[in-house]
C-alpha positions in Angstrom: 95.8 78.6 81.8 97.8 76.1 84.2 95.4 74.5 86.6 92.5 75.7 84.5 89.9 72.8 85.6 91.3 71.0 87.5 90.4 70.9 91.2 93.0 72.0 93.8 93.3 69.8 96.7 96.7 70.2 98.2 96.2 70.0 102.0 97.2 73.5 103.8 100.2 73.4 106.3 100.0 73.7 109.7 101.8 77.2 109.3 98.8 78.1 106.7 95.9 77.0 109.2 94.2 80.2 110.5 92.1 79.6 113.6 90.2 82.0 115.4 86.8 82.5 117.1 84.2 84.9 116.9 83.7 87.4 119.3 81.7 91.1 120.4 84.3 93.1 117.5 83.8 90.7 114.8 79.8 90.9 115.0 80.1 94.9 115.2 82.1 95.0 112.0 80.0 93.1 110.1 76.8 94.9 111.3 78.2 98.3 110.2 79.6 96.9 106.6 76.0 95.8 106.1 74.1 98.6 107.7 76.3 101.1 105.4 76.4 99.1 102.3 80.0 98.6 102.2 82.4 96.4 100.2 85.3 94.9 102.0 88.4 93.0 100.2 88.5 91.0 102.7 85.5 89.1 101.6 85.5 90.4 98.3 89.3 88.8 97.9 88.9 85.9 100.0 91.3 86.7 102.5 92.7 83.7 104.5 92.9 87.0 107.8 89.8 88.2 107.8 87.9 86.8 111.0 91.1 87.7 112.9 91.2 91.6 111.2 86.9 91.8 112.2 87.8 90.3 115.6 90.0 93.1 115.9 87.3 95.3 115.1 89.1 96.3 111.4 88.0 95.9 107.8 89.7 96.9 104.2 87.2 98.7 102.5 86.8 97.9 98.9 85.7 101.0 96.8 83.9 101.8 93.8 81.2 98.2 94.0 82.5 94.8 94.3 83.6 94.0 90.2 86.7 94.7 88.5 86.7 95.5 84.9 89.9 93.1 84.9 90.5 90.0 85.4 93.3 88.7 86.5 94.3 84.9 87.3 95.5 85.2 90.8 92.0 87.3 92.2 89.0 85.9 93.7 86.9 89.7 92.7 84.1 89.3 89.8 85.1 90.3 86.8 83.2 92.9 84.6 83.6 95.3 81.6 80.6 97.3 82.7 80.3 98.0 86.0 77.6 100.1 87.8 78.9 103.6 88.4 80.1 104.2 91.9 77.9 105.8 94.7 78.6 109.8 95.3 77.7 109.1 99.2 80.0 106.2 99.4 82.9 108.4 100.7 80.4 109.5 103.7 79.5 106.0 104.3 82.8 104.8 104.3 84.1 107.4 107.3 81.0 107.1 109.0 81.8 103.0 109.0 85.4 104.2 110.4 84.3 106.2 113.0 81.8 104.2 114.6 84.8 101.6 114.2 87.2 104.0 116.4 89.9 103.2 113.3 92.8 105.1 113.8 93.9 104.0 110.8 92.2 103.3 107.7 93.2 101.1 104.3 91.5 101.6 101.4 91.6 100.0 98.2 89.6 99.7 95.1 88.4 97.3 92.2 90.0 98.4 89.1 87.9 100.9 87.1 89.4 101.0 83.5 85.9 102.3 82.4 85.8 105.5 84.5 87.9 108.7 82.8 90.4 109.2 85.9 90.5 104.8 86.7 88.7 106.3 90.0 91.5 108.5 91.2 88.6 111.0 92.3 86.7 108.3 94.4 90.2 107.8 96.0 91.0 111.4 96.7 87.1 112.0 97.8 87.7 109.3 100.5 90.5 109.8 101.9 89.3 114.1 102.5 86.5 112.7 104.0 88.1 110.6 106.4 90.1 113.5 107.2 87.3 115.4 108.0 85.3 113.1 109.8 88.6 112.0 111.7 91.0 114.2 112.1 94.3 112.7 112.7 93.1 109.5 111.4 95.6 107.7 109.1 94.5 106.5 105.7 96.6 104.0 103.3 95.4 103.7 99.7 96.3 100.1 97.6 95.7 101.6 94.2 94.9 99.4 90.9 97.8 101.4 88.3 95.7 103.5 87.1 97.3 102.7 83.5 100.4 104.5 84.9 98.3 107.9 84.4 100.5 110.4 86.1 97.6 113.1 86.6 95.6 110.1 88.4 98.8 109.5 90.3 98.8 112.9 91.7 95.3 113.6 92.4 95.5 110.4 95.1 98.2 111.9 96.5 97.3 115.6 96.8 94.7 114.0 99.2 97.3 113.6 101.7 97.0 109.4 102.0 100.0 108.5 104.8 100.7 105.8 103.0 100.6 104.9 99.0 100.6 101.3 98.5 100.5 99.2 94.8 101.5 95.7 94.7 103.5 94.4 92.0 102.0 91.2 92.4 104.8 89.0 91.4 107.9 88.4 89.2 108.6 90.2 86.2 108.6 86.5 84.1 105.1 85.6 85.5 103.3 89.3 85.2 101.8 88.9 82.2 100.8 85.7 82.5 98.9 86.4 85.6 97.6 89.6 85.4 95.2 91.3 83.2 96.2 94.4 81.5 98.6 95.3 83.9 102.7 95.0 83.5 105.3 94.7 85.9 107.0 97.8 84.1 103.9 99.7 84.4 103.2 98.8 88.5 106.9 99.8 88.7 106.8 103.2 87.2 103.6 103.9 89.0 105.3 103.1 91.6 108.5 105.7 90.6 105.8 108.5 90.2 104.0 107.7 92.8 107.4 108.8 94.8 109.0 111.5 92.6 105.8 113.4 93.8 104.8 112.1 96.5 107.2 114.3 99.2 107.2 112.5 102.2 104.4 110.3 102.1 106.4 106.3 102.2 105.5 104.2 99.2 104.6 100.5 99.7 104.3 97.4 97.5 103.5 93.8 97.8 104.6 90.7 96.2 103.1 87.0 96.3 105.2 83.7 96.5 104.0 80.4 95.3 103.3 81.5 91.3 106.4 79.5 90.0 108.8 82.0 90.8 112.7 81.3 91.2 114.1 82.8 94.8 116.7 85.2 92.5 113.7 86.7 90.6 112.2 87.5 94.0 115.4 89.2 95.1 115.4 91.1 91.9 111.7 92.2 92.2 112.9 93.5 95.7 116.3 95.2 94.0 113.4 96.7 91.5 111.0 98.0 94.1 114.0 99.7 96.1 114.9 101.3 92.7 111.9 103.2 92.4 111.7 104.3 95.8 109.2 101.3 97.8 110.1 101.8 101.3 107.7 99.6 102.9 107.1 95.9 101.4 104.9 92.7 101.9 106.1 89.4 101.0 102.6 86.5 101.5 101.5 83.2 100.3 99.5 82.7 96.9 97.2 80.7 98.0 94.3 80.1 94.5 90.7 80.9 95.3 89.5 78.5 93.2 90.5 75.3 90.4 89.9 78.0 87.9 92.8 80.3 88.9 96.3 79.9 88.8 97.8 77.1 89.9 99.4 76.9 93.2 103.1 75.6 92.6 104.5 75.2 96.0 103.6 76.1 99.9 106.7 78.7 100.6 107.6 77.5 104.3 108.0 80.2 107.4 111.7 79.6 107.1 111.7 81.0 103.4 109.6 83.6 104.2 111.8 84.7 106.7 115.2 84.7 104.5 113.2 86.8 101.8 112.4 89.3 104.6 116.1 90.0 105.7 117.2 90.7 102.3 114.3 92.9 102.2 116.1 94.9 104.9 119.6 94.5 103.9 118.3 96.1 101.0 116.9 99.0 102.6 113.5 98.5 102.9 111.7 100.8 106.4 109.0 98.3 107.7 109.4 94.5 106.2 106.5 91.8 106.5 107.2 88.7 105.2 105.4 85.3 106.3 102.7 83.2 104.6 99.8 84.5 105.6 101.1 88.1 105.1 98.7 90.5 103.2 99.0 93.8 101.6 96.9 95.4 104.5 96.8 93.0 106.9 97.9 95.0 109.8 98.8 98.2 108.3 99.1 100.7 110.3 101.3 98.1 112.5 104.0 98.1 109.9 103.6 101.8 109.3 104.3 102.7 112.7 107.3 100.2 112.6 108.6 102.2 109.8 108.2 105.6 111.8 109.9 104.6 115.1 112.6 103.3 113.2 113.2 106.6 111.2 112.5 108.3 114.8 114.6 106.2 116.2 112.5 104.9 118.9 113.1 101.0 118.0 
């Protein structure tokens, strides 16, 4: 593996410093994540954003336990072939978390569950309902693992009635299978396709990380590929490795890049564009979906 062993020390750019300070919100979220036994991505994933998202008073709940029977070389979540199975009250938990969080809008996402008949397409459905119940009105985005492109899985997610469907592709089609574990660029795209073939009008969403080793015309083709199958909605972030052990950081994209990649996101046709280095797949996504429905409203 490049990088494997050796320690990382490239100093972070100014544009890739996050600063913030701890306040009432960030101490509430973390109280009710521990109180209700509940995994976030944000720690789980090591996200550069997440003592601004819990000073907001926001989390991204991570579903079925904290391993992932994969194990790719970009993630930061523990790796296991045998996970515990996951907990039939967790869909409770998780909207009782959201309410007394006053989330209007709620992202859920998932370790990837090879071992589990349906890749935990039921958990999925079962959490999003319940959110529904416990909050109606509330809006609920899903960031799916691919679910081995199982079509039946696909749907079941989707009959739940998520507003938004979101899988990230990750990176270029050149790098995929050197980065990621069992999962193809081909597959991610056609889960994708399906994913809006059935999906009627609920907006399709992807993500893509910069920094792998990628050349700026494979990321205009990923985008060319994501519009293809029907992404409406794309994120464009930083790779930043959580550790000497995974893949090795290439280059620090600069704002300026960033930006470029963005408007040919949107000359291409993309609804709601994010695109900056310390751009997430959820970080603030129920922002960029509303940005995506006033435009198609026209309001902005």
């Amino acid at each position: 593996m490049r990088g494997e062993g050796k320690p990382q020390r490239t100093r972070l750019p100014e544009w890739l410093k996050v600063r913030f300070r701890a306040n009432g919100s960030h101490s509430v979220v973390a109280e009710t994540l521990r109180d209700l036994r509940l995994n976030t991505v944000c720690s789980g994933a090591l996200c550069p954003n997440m003592g601004e998202c819990f000073c907001s008073g926001t989390a991204t709940f991570l579903i079925m336990g904290n391993s992932c029977t994969r194990n790719c070389k970009f993630c930061a979540i523990d790796h296991n072939s045998h996970p515990a199975l996951p907990e039939a009250d967790e869909p409770e938990r998780l909207a009782e978390a959201a309410a007394r969080l006053k989330l209007d809008y709620v992202v859920i996402t998932s370790v990837t569950r090879d071992d589990l008949a349906d890749g935990g397409a039921g958990c999925f459905a079962a959490a999003v309902e319940e959110l529904h119940r416990k909050i109606p009105g509330v809006g609920v985005e899903v960031l799916t693992p691919d679910f081995n492109g199982d079509r039946e899985a696909i749907s079941t997610v989707l009959s739940a009635g998520p507003t938004v469907f979101n899988h990230n592709i990750e990176t270029v089609e050149r790098l995929s299978s050197q980065i990621r574990n069992r999962a193809t660029y081909r597959k991610s795209l056609e889960v994708l396709r399906i994913a809006h073939d059935i999906g009627g009008a609920i907006p399709v969403k992807s993500g893509i990380m910069l920094g792998l080793g990628e050349k700026s015309e494979e990321v205009v083709q990923s985008l060319k590929d994501l519009r293809e199958v029907g992404v409406s909605i794309v994120t464009i972030g930083q790779y930043l490795p959580p550790s000497a052990q995974h893949w090795q950081l290439d280059r620090f994209v600069t704002p300026e890049e960033f930006e470029q990649f963005g408007e040919i996101a949107r000359q291409l046709g993309f609804s709601a564009v994010a695109s900056s280095p310390l751009v997430r797949s959820s970080y603030r996504a129920g922002e960029l979906h509303s940005f995506r429905v006033s435009l198609k409203t026209g309001l902005r």
